[in-house]
C-alpha positions, 0 to 999 in steps of 0.5 A: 500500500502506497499513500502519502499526505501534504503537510500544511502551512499550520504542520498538520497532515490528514492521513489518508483513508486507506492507512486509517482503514488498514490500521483501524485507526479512530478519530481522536486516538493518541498516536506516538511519533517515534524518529528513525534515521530520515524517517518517522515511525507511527504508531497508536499509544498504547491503552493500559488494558492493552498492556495487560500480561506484556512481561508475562514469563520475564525473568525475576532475577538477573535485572538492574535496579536502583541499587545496582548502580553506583 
């Protein structure tokens, strides 16, 4: 899929309804802009419900903390 957007004389870009559609992306949903190389990635900020269980089976042991460091 190939889209692109004009960025206007106030910064702002209306993304495309094909990437809004594929991604189900939703009017007034916070997205992240996350600088790569000559690029931007973007990305939805996440929601805490959707973060649920995202460490599940890390390791307990074997991570710095505060008092680790000097």
């Amino acid at each position: 899929m190939t889209a692109t957007a004009t960025l206007s004389s106030k910064f702002q870009i209306c993304i495309p309804k094909a990437v809004r559609e594929r991604q189900a992306w939703q009017a007034g949903q916070e997205l992240v802009f996350i600088p790569k190389g000559e690029g931007v990635l973007v990305m939805p900020v996440p929601r805490l419900g959707q973060l649920a269980g995202i460490a599940k089976g890390a390791r307990k042991d074997g991570y710095r903390d505060r008092k680790d460091r000097f």
